[in-house]
C-alpha positions in Angstrom: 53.6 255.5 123.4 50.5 253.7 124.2 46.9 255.4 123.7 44.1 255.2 125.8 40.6 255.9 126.0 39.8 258.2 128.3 38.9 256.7 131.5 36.9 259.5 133.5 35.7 259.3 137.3 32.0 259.8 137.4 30.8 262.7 139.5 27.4 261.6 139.8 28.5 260.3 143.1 28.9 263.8 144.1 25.6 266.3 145.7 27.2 269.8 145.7 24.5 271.9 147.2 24.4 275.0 145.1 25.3 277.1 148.4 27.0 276.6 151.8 27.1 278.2 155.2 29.2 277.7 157.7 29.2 275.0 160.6 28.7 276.5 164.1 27.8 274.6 167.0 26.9 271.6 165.2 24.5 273.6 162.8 24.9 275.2 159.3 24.6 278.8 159.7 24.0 281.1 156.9 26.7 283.7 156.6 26.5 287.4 155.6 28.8 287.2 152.5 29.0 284.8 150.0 32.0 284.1 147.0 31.6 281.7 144.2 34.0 277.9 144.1 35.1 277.1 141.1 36.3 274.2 139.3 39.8 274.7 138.1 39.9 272.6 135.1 36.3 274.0 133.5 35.9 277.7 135.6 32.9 276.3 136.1 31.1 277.5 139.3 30.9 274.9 141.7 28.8 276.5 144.7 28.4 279.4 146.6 30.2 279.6 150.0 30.1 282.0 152.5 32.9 284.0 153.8 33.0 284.6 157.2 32.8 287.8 159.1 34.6 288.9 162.4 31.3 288.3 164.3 30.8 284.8 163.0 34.4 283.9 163.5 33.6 284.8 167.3 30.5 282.9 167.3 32.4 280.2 166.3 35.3 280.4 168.6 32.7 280.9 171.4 30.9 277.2 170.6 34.4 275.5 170.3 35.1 277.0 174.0 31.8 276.3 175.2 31.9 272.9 174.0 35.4 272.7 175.2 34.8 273.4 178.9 31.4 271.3 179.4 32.9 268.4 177.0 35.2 267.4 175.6 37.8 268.4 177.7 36.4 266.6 180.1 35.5 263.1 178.3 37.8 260.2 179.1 40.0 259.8 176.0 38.5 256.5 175.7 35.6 258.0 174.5 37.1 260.5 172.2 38.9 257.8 170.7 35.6 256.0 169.9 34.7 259.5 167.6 37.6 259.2 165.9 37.6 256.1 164.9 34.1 256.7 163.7 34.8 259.6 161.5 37.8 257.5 160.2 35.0 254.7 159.0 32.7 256.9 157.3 35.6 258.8 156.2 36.6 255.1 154.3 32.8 254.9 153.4 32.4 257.8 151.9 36.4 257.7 150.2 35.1 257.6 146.6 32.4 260.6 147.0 35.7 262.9 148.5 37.9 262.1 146.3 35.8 262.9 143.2 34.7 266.0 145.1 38.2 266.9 145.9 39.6 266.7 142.3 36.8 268.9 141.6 37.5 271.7 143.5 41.5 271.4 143.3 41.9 269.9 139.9 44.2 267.4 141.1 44.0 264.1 139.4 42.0 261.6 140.6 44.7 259.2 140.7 45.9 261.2 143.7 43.1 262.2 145.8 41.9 258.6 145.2 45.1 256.3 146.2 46.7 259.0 148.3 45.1 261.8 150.0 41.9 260.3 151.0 43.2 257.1 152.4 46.2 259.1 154.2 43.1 260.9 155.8 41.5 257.9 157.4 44.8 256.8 158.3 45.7 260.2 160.3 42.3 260.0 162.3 42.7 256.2 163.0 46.3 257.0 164.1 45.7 259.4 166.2 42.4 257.6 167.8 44.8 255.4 169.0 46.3 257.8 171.1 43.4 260.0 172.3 43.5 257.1 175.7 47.8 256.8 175.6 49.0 260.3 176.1 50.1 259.6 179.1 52.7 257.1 177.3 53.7 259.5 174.8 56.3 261.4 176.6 55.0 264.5 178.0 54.2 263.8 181.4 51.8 261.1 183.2 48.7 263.2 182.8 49.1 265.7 179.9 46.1 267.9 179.7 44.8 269.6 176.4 45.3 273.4 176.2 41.6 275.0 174.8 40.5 276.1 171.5 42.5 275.7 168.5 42.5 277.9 165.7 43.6 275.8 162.2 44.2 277.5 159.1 45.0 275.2 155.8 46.0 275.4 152.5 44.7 274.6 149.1 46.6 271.7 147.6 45.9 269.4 149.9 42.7 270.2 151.8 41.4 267.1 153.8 44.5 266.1 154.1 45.6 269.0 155.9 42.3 269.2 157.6 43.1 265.7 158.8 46.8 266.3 160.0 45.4 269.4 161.8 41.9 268.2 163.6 42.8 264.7 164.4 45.8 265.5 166.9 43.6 268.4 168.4 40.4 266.1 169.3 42.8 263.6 170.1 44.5 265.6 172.8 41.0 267.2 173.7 41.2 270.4 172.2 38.0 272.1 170.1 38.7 273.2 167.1 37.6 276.3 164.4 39.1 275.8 160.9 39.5 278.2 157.8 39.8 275.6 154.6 41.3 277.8 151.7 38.5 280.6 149.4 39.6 278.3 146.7 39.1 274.8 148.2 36.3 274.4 151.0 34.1 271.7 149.4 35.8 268.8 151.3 36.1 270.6 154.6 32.5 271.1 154.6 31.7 267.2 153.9 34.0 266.7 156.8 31.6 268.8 158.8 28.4 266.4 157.8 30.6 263.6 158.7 31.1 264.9 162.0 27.3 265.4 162.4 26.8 261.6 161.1 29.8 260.6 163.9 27.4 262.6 166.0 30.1 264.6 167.3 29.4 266.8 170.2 28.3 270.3 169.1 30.9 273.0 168.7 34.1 270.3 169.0 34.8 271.0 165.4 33.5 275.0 163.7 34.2 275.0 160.1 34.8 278.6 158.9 34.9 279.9 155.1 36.5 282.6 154.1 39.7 284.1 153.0 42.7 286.0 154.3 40.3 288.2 156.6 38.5 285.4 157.7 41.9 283.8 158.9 43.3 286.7 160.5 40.6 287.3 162.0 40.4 283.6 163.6 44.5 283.7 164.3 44.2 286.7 166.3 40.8 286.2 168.5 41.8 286.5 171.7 40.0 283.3 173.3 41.6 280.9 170.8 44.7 279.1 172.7 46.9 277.3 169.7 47.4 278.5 166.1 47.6 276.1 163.8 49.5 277.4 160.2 50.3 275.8 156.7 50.7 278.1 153.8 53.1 280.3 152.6 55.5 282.1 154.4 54.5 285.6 153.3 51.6 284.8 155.6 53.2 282.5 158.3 55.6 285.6 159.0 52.7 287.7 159.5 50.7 285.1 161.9 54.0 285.0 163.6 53.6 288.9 164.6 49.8 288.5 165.3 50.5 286.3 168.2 54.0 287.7 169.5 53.5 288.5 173.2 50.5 286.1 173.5 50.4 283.0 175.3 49.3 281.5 172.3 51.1 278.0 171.0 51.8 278.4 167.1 52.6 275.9 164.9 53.9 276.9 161.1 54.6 274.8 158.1 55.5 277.0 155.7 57.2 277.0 151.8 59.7 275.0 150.5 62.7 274.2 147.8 63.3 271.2 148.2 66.8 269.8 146.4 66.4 266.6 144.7 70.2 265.9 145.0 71.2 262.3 142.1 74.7 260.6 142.8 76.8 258.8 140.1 76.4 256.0 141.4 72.6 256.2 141.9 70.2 253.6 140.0 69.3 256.1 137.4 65.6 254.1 136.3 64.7 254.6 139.5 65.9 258.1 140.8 63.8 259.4 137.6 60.7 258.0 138.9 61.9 259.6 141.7 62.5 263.0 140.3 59.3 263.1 138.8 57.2 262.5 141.3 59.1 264.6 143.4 58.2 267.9 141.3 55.1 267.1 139.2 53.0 264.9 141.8 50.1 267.6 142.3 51.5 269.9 139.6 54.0 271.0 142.1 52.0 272.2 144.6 53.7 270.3 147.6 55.6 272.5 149.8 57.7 269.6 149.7 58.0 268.7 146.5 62.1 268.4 145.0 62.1 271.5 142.9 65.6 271.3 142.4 67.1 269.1 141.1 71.2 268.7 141.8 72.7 265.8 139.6 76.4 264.7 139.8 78.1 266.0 136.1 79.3 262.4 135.4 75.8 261.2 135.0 74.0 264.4 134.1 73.6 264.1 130.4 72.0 260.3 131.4 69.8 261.8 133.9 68.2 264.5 131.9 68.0 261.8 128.5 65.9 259.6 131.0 63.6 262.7 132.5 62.7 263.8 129.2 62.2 260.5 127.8 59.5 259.9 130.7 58.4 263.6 130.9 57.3 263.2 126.9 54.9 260.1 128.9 52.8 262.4 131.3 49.6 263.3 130.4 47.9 266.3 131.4 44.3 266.7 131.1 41.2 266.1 133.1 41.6 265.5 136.6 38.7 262.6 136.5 40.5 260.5 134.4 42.0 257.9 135.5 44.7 257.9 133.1 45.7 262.0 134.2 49.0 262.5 135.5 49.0 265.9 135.6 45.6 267.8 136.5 44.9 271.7 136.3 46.3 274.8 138.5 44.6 275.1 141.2 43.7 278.9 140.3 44.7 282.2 138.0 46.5 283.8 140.3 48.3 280.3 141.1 48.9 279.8 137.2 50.0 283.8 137.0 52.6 282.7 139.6 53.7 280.2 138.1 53.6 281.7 134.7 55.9 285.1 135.9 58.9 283.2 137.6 58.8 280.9 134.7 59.4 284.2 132.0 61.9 284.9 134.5 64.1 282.0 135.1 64.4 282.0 130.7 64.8 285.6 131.1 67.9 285.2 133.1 69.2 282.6 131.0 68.1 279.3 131.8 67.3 276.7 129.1 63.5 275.9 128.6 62.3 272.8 128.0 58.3 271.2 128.0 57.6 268.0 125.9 55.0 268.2 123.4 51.8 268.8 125.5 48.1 270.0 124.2 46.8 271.8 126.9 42.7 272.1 127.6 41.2 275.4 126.1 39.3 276.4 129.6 41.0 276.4 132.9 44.0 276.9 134.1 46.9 274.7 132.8 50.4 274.8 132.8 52.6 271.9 130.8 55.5 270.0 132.6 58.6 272.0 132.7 62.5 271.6 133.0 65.0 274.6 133.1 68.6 273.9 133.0 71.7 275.5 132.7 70.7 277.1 136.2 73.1 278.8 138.7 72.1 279.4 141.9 71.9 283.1 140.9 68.2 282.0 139.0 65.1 283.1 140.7 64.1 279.9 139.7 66.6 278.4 141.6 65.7 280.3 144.9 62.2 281.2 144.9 59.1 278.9 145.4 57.3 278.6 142.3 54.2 276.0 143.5 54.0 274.5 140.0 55.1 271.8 137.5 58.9 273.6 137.0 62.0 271.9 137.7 64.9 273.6 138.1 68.5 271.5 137.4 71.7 272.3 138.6 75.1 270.1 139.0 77.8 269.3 141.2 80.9 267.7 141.3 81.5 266.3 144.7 79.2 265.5 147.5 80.1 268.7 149.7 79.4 270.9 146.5 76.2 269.1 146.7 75.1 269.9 150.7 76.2 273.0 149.9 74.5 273.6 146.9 71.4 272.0 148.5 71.1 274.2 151.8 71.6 277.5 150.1 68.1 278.3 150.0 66.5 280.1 153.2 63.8 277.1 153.5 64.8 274.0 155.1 61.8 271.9 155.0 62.4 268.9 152.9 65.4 267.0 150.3 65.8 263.6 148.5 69.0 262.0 148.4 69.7 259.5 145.5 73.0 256.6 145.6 73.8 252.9 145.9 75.4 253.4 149.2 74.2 253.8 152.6 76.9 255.2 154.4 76.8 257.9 151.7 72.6 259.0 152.5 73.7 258.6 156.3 76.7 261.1 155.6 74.6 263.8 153.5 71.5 263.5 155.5 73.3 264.4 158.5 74.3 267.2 157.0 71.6 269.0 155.3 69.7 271.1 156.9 65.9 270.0 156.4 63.2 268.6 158.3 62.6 265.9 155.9 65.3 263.9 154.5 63.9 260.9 151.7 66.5 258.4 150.8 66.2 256.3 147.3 62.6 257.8 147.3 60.3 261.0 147.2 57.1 262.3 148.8 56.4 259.2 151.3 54.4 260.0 153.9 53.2 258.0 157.2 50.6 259.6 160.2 53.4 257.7 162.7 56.0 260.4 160.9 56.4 263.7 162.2 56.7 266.3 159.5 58.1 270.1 159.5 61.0 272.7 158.6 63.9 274.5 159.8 64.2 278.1 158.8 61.8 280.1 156.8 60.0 276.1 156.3 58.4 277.4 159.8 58.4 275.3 163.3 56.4 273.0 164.9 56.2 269.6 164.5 53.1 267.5 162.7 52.2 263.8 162.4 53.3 261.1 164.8 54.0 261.6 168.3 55.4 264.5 167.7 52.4 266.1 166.3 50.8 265.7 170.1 52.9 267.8 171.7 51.9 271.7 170.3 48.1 270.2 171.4 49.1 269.8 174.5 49.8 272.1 177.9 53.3 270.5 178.2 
């Protein structure tokens, strides 16, 4: 194994303001309560940021429908596309300050927010720029109109590039929007509000709101706000899906995930290990996408699992700025915790153990590369979504043990399907049940690709044309 010098990021490109408020109306507003942001990989604090009250969750849906009805509803799309295509250039200008900021405050590597997150951002809002004047070409009707406020609430592993998946489609269509980043993760959300001030963006199109699971529900559930938008767990999609049962209220869920990662015989085995690995450990696992079970054919499995722990024994784990970091930190404790119980477990109930030698930083949250095999589809492990760097590995013996294997799971939101022959994707595609289907790859993702579950995954479709439609009174 080669060594390198460590190659870290500098973060003098960053200016975190020791505290934040919120964005209202095109203004920071100070908020009543404040909780601390830290860095995942240090504990260090990163800023202050307020949490938002009831009150200031109402003043912020009241700018977005103010700004709604005496703007942007009413601007030719034309002209909204010209905003987004200016917050998708400064977005690009200002790529290397988000994705050092972002790494900080998720402890993803840099690699990542660098080469994938950040440009996937600009990509969704120039995308979807180029529809804000075409919606009457995309399939709902010769003069689609946009439904009101929209109320986004977004997860922590991927936060502007959830942000972007959520806001552009909404501005887009000419909805306003209010949007809850996660307590853990709101640095990059609240750059995205100074670019919108540098876009010059009309005031109260897009409210960012801090906060945590109060501050969400009590966005979800304010009566004026027209179209929920959800990613997260299920635990809490379920309970969004009661707040707004018997509303008029469009809803939108993309929910958990256990994704299989299913290997054929006759499958280029090199490659499907590249493949497997970034399928599980890209973002330490927390993708609700990510193939966190692995299903390889018996004639090839002891090959298989030789190669994974051959280039398992290659990752390195450690600071998120380097450049060299494959793995970066947990993005909290109660996210390592997680990760740490169903792990005990799935050994507990019998499953073999395996991480390669790994020295883990003494501050922060970390949690080494894992394998469990010998797994039945009894194992916790093999049912529950664990959101970290653990791979469960199972076997089959023919192609129908496989899909079968593969869609008993309640979640139906992604799988990965590995072989030489194309009639043989086309045949197991078509038959598992997932919203997501990769062939001879993992975690490829495109803002022309609509993206979603079936199931407990949630409903709704984002990204692409699809993504229009739950922004739209169709």
């Amino acid at each position: 194994m080669f060594e390198y010098a460590p190659a870290p990021e500098s973060r003098s490109i960053v200016d975190i303001k020791p505290a934040y408020g919120l964005f209202v109306n095109g203004e920071w507003v100070d908020g009543e309560v404040r909780n601390k942001t830290v860095n995942p990989a240090t504990e260090e604090v990163l800023a202050e940021v307020t949490w938002a009250t009831e009150s200031e969750v109402d003043t912020a849906v009241r700018a977005a429908r103010a700004a709604y009805e005496n703007v942007w509803s009413r601007m030719p799309g034309r002209e909204r596309a010209k905003y987004l295509f200016r917050i998708a250039r400064i977005i690009q200008e200002r790529a290397r300050e988000l994705a050092v900021l972002e790494s900080l405050d998720n402890g993803k590597p840099i690699r990542e927010s660098r080469d994938v997150d950040v440009p996937l951002v600009a990509a969704h809002f120039f995308y979807y720029a180029g529809w804000a004047d075409k919606l009457g070409y995309a399939g709902f009707g010769p003069d689609p109109r946009p439904i009101g406020v929209a109320g986004q609430v977004i997860p922590w592993n991927f936060p502007l590039l959830m942000l972007a998946w959520k806001i552009a489609p909404a501005l887009a269509c000419g909805n306003t929007v209010v949007l809850k980043p996660a307590e853990t993760t709101p640095l990059t959300a609240l750059v995205f509000a100074e670019i919108c001030q540098e876009a010059d963006l009309p005031p109260g199109v897009v409210n960012i709101v801090t906060g945590a699971g109060e501050t969400g529900h009590a966005l979800v559930s304010h009566p004026d706000v027209n179209k929920v938008a959800f990613t997260g767990s299920t635990e809490v999609g379920r309970a969004i899906a009661k707040s707004v049962a018997g509303t008029r209220k469009k809803v939108t869920l993309e929910l958990g995930g256990k994704a299989a990662n299913i290997v054929f015989d006759d499958a280029p085995i090199d490659q499907a290990v590249e493949g497997i690995v970034n399928g599980i450990f890209f973002n330490q696992g927390h993708v609700c996408c990510a193939g966190s079970r692995l299903l390889v054919q018996e004639s090839v499995y002891d090959e298989v699992l030789a190669g994974l722990k051959r280039r398992m024994a290659l990752l390195r784990v450690g600071d998120p700025l380097d450049k060299n970091t494959d793995i970066g930190a947990i993005n909290s404790a109660a996210q390592l915790e997680r990760i740490r119980t169903l792990s005990d477990i799935g050994a507990e109930e019998g499953a073999a153990r395996w991480s390669p030698p790994c020295e883990l930083p003494d501050r922060g949250f970390w949690f080494a590369p894992t394998i469990f095999t010998g797994v039945t589809q009894a194992h916790r492990i093999a049912r529950e979504e664990i959101f970290g760097p653990v791979l469960s590995v199972l076997t089959f013996r023919t192609p129908a043990e496989a899909v079968e294997k593969a869609n008993n799971t309640p979640y139906g939101l992604s799988a990965g399907v590995w072989t030489d022959k194309g009639s043989r994707i086309l045949w197991t595609a078509d038959r598992l049940r997932a919203g997501v289907v990769w062939a001879n790859t993992f975690n490829k993702f495109d803002p022309a690709s609509p993206f979603g579950g079936y199931k407990e995954s949630g409903y709704g479709r984002e990204g692409g044309r699809h993504g229009l439609e739950a922004y739209l009174d169709v």
